[in-house]
Structure formats: structure tokens, C-alpha cells
C-alpha positions in Angstrom: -13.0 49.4 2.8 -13.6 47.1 5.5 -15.1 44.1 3.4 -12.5 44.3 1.5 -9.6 43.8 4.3 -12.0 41.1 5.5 -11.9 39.3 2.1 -8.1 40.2 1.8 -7.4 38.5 5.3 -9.5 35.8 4.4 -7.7 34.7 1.4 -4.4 35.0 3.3 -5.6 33.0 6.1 -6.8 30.1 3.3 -3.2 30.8 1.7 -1.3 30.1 5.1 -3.8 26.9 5.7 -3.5 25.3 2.4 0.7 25.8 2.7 0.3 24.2 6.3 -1.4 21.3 5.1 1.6 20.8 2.7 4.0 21.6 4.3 7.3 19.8 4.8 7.1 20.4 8.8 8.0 17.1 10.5 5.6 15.4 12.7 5.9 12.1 14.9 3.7 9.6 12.9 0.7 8.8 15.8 -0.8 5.0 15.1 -3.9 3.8 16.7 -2.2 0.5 17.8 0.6 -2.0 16.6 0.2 -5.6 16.2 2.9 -8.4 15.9 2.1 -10.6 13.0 2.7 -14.4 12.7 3.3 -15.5 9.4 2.6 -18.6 7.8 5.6 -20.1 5.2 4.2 -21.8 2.3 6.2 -23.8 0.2 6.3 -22.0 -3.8 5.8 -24.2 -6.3 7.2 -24.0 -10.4 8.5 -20.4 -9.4 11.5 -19.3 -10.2 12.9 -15.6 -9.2 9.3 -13.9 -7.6 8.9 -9.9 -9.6 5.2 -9.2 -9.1 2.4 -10.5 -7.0 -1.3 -9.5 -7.2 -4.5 -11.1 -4.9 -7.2 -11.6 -7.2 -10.4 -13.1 -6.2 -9.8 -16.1 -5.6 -6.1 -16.7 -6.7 -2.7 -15.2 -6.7 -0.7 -14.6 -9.4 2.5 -13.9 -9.2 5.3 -13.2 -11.6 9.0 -14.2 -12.3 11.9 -12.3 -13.9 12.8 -15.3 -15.5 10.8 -18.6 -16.8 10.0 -22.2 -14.8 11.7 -25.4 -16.5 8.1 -25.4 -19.0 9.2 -21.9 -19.8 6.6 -20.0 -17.9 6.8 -16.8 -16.0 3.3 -16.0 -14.8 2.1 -18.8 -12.3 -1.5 -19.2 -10.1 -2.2 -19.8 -7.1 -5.2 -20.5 -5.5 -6.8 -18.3 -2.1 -6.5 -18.9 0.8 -4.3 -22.2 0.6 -1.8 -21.3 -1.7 -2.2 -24.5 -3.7 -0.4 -24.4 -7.2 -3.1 -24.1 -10.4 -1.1 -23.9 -13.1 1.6 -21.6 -15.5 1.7 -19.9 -18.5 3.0 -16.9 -20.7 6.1 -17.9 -21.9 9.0 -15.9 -22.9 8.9 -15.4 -26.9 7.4 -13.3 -29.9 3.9 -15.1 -30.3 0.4 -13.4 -29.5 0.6 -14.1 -25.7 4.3 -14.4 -25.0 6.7 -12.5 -23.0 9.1 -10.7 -25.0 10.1 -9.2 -21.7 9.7 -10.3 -18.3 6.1 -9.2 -17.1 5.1 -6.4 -15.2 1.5 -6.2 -13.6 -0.2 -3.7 -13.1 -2.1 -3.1 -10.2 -5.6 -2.4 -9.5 -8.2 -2.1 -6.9 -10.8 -4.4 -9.7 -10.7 -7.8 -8.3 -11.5 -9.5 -11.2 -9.0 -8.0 -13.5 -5.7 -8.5 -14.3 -3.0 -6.1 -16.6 -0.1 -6.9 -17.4 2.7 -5.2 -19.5 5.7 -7.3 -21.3 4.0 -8.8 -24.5 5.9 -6.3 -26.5 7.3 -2.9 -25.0 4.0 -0.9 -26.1 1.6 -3.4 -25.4 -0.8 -3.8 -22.1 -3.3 -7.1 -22.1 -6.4 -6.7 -20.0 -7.2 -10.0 -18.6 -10.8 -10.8 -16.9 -11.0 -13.4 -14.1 -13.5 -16.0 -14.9 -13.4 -19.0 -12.3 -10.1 -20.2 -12.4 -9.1 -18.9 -15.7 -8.0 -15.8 -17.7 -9.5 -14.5 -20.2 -8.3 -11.9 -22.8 -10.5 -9.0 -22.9 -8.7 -5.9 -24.1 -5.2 -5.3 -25.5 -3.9 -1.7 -25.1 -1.2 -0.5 -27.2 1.0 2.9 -26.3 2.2 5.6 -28.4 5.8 5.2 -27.1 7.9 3.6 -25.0 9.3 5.0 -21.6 10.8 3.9 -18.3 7.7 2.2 -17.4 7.6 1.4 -13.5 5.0 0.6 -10.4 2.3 0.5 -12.9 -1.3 0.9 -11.6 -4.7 1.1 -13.7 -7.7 3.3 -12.1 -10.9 4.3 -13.3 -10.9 1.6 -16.2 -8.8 3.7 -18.5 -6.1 5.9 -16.5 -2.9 4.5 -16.5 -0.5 5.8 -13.9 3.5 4.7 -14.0 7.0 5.6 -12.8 9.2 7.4 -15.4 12.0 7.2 -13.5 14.8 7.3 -14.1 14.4 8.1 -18.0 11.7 11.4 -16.6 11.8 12.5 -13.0 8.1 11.9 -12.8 4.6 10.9 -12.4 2.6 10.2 -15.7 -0.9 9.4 -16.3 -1.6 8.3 -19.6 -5.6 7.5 -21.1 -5.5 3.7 -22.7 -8.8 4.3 -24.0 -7.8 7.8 -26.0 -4.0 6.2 -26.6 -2.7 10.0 -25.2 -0.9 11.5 -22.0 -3.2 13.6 -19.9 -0.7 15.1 -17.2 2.6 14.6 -15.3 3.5 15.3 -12.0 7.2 16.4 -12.3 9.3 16.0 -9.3 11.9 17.6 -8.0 15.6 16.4 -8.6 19.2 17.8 -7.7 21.0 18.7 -10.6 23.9 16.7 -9.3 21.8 14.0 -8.5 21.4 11.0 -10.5 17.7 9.6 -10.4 18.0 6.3 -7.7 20.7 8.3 -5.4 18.1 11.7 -5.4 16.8 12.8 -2.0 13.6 13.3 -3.8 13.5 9.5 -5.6 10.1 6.9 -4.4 7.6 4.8 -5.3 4.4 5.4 -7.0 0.9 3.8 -5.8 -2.6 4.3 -6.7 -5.9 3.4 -6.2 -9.2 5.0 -8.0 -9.6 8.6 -6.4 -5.7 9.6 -5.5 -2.0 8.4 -6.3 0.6 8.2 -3.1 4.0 9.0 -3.8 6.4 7.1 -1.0 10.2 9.0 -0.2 12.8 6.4 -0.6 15.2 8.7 1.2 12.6 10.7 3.8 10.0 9.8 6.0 7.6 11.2 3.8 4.5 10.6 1.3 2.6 12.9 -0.9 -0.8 12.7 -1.6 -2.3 13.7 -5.4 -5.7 13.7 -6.3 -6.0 11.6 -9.7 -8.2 14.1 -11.4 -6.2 17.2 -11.5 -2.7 15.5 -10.5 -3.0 18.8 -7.6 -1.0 18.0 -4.8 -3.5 17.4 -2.0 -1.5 16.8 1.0 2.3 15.8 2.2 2.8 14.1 5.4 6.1 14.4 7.0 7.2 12.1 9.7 10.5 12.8 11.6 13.6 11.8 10.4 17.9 12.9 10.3 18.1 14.4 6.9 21.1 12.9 4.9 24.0 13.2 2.3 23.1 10.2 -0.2 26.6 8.4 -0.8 27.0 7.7 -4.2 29.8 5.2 -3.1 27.9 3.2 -0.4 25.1 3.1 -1.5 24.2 0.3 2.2 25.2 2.9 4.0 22.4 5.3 3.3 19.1 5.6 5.2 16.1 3.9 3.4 12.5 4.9 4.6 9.8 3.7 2.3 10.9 0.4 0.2 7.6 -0.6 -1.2 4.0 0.5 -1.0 0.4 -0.9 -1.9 -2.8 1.1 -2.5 -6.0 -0.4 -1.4 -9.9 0.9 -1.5 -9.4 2.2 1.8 -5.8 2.1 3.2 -2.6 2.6 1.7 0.1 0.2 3.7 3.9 1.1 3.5 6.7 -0.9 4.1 9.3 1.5 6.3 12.9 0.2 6.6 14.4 3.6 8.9 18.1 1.9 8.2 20.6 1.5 6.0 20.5 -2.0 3.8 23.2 -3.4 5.3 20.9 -3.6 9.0 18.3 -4.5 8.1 17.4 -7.7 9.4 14.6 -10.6 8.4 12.2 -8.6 11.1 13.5 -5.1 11.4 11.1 -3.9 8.7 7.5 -2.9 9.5 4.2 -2.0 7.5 2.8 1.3 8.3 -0.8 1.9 7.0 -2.7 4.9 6.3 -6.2 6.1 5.7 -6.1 8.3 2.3 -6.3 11.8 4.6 -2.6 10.7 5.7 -4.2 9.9 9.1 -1.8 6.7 10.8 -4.3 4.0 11.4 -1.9 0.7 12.6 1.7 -0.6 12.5 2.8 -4.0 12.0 5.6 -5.8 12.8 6.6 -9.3 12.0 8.5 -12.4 12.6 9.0 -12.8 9.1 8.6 -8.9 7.6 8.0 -9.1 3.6 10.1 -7.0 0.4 7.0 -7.4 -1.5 3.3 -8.1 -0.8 -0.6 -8.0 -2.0 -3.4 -7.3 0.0 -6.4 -9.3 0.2 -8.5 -6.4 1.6 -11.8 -8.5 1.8 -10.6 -10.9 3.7 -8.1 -8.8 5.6 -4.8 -11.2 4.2 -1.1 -10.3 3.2 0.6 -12.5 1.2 4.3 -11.6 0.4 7.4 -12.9 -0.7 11.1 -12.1 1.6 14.7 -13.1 0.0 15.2 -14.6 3.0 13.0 -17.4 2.6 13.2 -17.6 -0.8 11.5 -21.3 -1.5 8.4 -19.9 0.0 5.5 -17.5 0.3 4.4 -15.7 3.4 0.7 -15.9 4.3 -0.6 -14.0 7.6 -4.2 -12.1 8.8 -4.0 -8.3 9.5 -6.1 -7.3 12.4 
């Protein structure tokens, strides 16, 4: 009788713990230190309207929503200078054109490259040789969706945004050409999919995927595996009615985030759109425990960005300096 209240009181006490660590409580978000970056401007070159950026090796490739005067909307860069390799992918219906504007993929492999666009079921698996790209898988999907923040793990898993067309988080094998699981999030009924107090960003690296609140000061943390919610970090913030009709006016917490091998690093607003200013923003990072590990302000704070994790380099792109790209060392 009394092993068995011990083993009942156990299991309540791991019950209790596992909800606590889970939990939606509100803490004030601790960091180790915060450092003021300087940022270096470097002119862009045959770019026209930035999408997607990725730090590869030793070059940077970024994106465009729309094509260069050759036609081109995927464009090279080499690392650390920034100096302008060359363009290519052009928007059309041949083998290795861009029926839609492209979307990368992101990944912790260095010398890898995916990229979605070619049609709107196909994924190209690009391998970095020197300073070129070669072709080494195509990847075709069983249907279409509301692909968004697309990251590729483990060689095979590919992990995506439904939103808005689902209200979720899908992984889907390349390799078997099959969905494996889905982490369905919670919307209002009233809500529509951008405006829901429960809408974010996606980001992954190998082991777990980080889910960033658009509306809350708030991530959760999945293992990739199982998709089982390992951990929810909750910093403190005014909850708030989203205004359908103002959409400035509303509070925006996270507005972009980046998996690395080691850190995940978030860009916080904590305004509404309408004050946020060219250095209001800041970069939180975190070790993959949800532990705060530094803050980062800037002179110059980017909307998107890559991390060079190696060589402890940001480079990002801010609509307020459009004609350039921002280059700065994290410390």
C-alpha cells in the first residue's frame, strides 16, 4: 500500500514538472550580456527586390522576388567581402528556371543549397563545389500546399509553414515522397490565419524545430523526431486584441528567426509597425534549452539575415537601406 502511494505521488510530481516546463507562465527573459553592433553597408550588386538569403561556405546567395535586367533572380556573393560572382535561374519553364520566385530552404549543411520554385512540386538539391553549383538531387512532392520558412534536416526531413492554407507545422520525408507528422496549432475560430494570436514563424535545425509568436513573447520548442512539444518559453508581455483594421497598430514580438548548430537568434520588434524605427529592433539568441545567451542591438538592425556561425558573421538586408547589404561580427 505504501509503494504504491509512493509510485502514485511520483507520477503526479513528474505530471506537475513536465506541465511547469511547458507552461505558458511569464518569465523576464535573463541574457548573459548585450552588445551594440556596428554594421558595415555594402553596396548590392545586379539585385533587384532581396526574398531569401543563405551563408554558404564561402559565398552568399541570396534571392529576388523578381528578376535583374539578364533576367536572373538567384545571385552570389562571395565571403567575407561581398564581391559580386555572378547570376542565374531565370524566371521560365525550362529545366532550371523559375516558374515562381524562389524560395530556399534552409539548412545547417554548409555546402548545400535547396531551393523550391522550379515548378510548385519540385525541390533542387544543389552541392557547393568551389564557386559553383552543382545539381545533385531533384525532389518532387506529392502535392502542393502553402509552402513557407522552409528548412531541410537530417538529409531528408523537410519541415515548412502551412500557413495560412493549414494552421500548422508539417514534416514531410523527400526521400519516401510522404508526410510523416504535423504539429497542429491552435487558431481562434474567428481568427483569420496572419491576424491569430497564436500565428509565427517556423525554424529548424537537425535535432528540434522553434516555433516564434508573432503576437507573444513566446517560442516553443519541438523535438524533430516525435514532433512532442519539448519546451515553451514565455517571456513577459501585455496580452492584446489583434485589430483586424490596423493591422500597425498591433504589437509584433518575433519578426523573423534563424536556426543554427548551436543557437537559435530571434529578431524581437515589442512595437507596433508603425514605431518601429531603423534601430529599435534587436536579436535575441538562445541556446536550444530556451536558456537566453546575448542580445544585440544595432545601428543598423536587419528584417532578414544569415548566420555565418563559423566565423561568427551576420549578414542581412533592412528596407531602409535598400541599395545595400549589412555585414557585421557577433561577439
Amino acid at each position: 500500500m505504501k509503494q504504491s502511494y509512493l509510485l502514485t505521488t511520483y507520477f503526479i510530481l513528474m505530471s506537475f514538472h513536465l506541465l511547469a516546463s511547458c507552461s505558458d507562465k511569464k518569465v523576464d527573459f535573463i541574457f548573459n550580456r548585450t552588445e551594440h553592433i556596428v554594421v558595415d553597408t555594402i553596396p548590392i550588386q545586379h539585385l533587384f527586390s532581396p526574398a531569401f538569403m543563405a551563408a554558404k561556405k564561402d559565398m552568399l546567395i541570396m534571392t529576388s522576388n523578381g528578376a535583374d535586367n539578364s533576367g536572373n533572380m538567384l545571385h552570389l556573393y562571395r565571403l567575407p567581402t561581398l564581391e559580386y560572382m555572378y547570376s542565374n535561374g531565370s524566371n521560365g519553364r525550362g529545366p532550371n528556371e523559375f516558374s515562381s520566385f524562389p524560395l530556399i530552404a534552409q539548412t545547417t549543411h554548409m555546402n548545400r543549397l535547396y531551393l523550391w520554385g522550379y515548378t510548385p512540386l519540385t525541390i533542387k538539391e544543389w552541392e557547393i563545389r568551389n564557386d559553383s553549383l552543382s545539381l545533385n538531387n531533384t525532389y518532387t512532392l506529392n502535392q502542393y500546399e502553402n509552402f513557407n520558412q522552409l528548412h531541410i534536416a537530417q538529409d531528408s526531413l523537410f519541415i515548412y509553414s502551412a500557413i495560412p492554407g493549414d494552421f500548422s507545422i508539417k514534416k514531410y520525408n523527400l526521400d519516401k515522397h510522404k508526410k510523416t507528422g504535423k504539429i497542429a496549432l491552435k487558431m481562434d475560430k474567428e481568427s483569420q490565419p496572419y491576424y491569430s494570436p497564436n500565428y509565427g514563424l517556423v525554424a529548424a535545425n537537425e535535432s528540434v524545430i522553434v516555433y516564434a509568436y508573432y503576437y507573444k513573447k513566446q517560442f516553443d520548442i519541438y523535438d524533430i523526431s516525435s514532433l512532442r512539444l519539448k519546451k515553451r518559453i514565455t517571456g513577459i508581455y501585455d496580452d492584446q486584441h489583434i485589430d483586424l483594421d490596423d493591422f500597425d497598430s498591433n504589437v509584433q514580438h518575433y519578426t523573423n528567426i534563424v536556426a543554427g548548430e548551436k543557437y537559435f537568434y530571434a529578431l524581437y520588434r515589442g512595437r507596433p509597425r508603425k514605431e518601429r524605427t531603423i534601430n529599435s529592433d534587436v536579436i535575441e539568441v538562445f541556446d536550444y534549452d530556451g536558456n537566453p545567451v546575448v542580445k544585440y542591438t544595432f545601428e543598423i538592425c536587419p528584417q532578414y539575415f544569415t548566420i555565418d556561425e563559423s566565423n561568427n558573421v551576420l549578414y542581412g538586408f533592412s528596407f531602409d537601406f535598400e541599395d545595400y547589404i549589412l555585414r557585421c561580427s557577433l561577439y
